[in-house]
C-alpha positions as CSV (number, residue, x, y, z in Angstrom):
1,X,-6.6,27.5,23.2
2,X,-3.4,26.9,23.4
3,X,-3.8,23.2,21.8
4,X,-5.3,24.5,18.9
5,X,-2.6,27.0,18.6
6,X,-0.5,23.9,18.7
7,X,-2.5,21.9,16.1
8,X,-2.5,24.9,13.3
9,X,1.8,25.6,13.4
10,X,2.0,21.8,13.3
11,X,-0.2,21.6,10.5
12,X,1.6,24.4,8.8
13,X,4.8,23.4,9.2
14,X,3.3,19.8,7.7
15,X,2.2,21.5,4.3
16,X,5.3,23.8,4.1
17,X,7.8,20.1,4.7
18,X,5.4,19.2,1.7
19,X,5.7,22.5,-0.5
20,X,9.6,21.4,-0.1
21,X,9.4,18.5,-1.7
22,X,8.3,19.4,-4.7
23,X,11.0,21.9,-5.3
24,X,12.7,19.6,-7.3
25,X,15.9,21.5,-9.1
26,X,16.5,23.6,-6.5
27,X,19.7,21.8,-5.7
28,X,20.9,21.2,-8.8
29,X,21.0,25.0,-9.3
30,X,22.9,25.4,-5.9
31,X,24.9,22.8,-6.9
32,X,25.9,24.3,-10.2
33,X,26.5,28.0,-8.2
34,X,28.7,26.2,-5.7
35,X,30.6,24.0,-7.9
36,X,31.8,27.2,-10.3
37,X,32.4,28.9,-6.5
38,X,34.7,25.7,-5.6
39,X,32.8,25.0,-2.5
40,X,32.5,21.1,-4.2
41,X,30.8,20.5,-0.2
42,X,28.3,22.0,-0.9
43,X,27.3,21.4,-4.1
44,X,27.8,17.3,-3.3
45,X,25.4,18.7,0.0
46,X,22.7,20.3,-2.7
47,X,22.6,17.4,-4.8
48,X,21.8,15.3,-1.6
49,X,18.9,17.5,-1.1
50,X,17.3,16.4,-4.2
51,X,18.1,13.2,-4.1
52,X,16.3,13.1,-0.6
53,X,13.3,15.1,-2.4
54,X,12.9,12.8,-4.6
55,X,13.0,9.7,-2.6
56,X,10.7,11.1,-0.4
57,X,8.2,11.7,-2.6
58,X,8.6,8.3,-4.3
59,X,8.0,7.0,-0.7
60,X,4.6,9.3,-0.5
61,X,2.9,8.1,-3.8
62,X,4.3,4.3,-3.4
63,X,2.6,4.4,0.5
64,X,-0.9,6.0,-1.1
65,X,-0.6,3.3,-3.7
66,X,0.2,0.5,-1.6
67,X,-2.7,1.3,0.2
68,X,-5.5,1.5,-2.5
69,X,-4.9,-1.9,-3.6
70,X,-8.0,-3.9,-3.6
71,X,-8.6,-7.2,-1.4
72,X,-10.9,-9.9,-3.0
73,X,-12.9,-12.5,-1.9
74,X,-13.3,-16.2,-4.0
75,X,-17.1,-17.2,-4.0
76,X,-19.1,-19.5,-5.5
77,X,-20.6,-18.6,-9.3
78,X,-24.0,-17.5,-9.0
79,X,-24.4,-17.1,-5.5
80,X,-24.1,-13.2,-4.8
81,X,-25.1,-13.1,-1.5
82,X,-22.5,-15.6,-0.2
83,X,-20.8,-13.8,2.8
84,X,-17.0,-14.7,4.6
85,X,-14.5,-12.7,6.7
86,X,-11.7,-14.1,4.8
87,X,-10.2,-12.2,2.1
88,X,-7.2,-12.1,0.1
89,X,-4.6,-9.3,-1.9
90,X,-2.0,-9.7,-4.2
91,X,1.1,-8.3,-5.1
92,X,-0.5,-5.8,-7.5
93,X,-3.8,-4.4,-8.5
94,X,-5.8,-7.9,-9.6
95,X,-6.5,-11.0,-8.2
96,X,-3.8,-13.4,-6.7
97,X,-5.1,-16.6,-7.9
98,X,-6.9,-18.1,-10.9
99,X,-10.8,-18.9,-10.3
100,X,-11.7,-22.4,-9.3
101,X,-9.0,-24.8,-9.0
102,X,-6.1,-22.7,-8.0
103,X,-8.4,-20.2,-5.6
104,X,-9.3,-23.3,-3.9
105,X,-6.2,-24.9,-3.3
106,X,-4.4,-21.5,-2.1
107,X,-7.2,-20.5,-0.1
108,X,-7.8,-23.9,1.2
109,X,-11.4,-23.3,0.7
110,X,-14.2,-25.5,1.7
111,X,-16.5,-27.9,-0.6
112,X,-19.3,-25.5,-0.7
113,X,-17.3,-22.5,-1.8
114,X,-15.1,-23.9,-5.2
115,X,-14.2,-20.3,-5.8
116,X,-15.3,-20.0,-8.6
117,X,-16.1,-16.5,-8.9
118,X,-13.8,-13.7,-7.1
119,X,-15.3,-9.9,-6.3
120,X,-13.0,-6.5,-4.8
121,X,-14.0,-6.3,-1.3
122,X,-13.7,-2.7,0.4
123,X,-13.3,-3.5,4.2
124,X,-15.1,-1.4,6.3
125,X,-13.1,2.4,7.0
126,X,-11.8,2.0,11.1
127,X,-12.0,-1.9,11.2
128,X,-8.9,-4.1,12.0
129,X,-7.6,-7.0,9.4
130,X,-5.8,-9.3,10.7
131,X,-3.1,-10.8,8.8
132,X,-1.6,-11.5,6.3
133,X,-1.0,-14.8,7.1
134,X,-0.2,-17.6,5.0
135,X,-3.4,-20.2,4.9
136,X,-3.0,-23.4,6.4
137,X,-3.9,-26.5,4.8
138,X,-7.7,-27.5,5.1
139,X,-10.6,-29.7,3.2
140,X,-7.9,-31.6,1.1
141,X,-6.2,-28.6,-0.1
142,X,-2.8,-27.7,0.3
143,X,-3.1,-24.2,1.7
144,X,0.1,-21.6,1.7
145,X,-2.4,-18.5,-0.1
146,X,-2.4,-15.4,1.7
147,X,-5.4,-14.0,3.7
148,X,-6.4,-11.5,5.6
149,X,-9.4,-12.0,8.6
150,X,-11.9,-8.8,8.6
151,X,-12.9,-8.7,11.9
């Protein structure tokens, strides 16, 4: 019992640190009723406070997108059913490389795969990726792409 008495203030005091942060203004209305008081402390100290909103929630909604950026995998044109545990990300929301020429040399791909054709893989909830890692060079390419290894 007493774990799940545990569990529920910690959860509550989770949403109420997030019903904080979206008071936005707060401070700069403290700050304003401290500064004509001549406290200047505390109205430097209640600007702070929404400064520190703010950057925590840019941290929030730049983490939940960070995360919800696709992976892709190069494949041969045509061939659908074509299957690897090596994928790839880039820096924003569409692939890294080119198709063809530049997906193979990055990726170091081999002869049977040109990469001609690139898809948004969802990796499987609860599995582990390894990586990044920078590709080494393979099959004549030069390598130095970024993957990641679904295991």
């Amino acid at each position: 019992m007493w774990i799940w008495n545990a569990f529920v203030y910690t959860l509550a005091d989770i949403l109420r640190g997030f019903s904080d942060l979206f008071r936005l203004g707060e401070g700069l209305a403290k700050a304003e009723q401290y500064w004509n008081q001549r406290d200047y402390w505390m109205a430097i100290a209640s600007i702070c406070q929404d400064i520190s909103r703010a950057a925590s929630i840019f941290a929030i909604v730049f983490s939940i997108a960070q995360s919800t950026r696709p992976f892709y995998q190069y494949y041969p044109a045509g061939n659908e059913s074509y299957s690897s545990k090596f994928i790839t990300r880039g820096n924003g929301w569409s692939p890294p490389y080119t198709t063809g020429t530049q997906a193979a040399e990055k990726l170091s791909l081999p002869p049977y795969n040109p990469g001609t054709a690139v898809r948004v893989i969802k990796p499987k909830s609860f599995r582990f990726l390894k990586g990044p890692s920078r590709v080494k060079p393979k099959f004549g390419h030069s390598g130095g792409g970024i993957q990641y290894v679904s295991q």
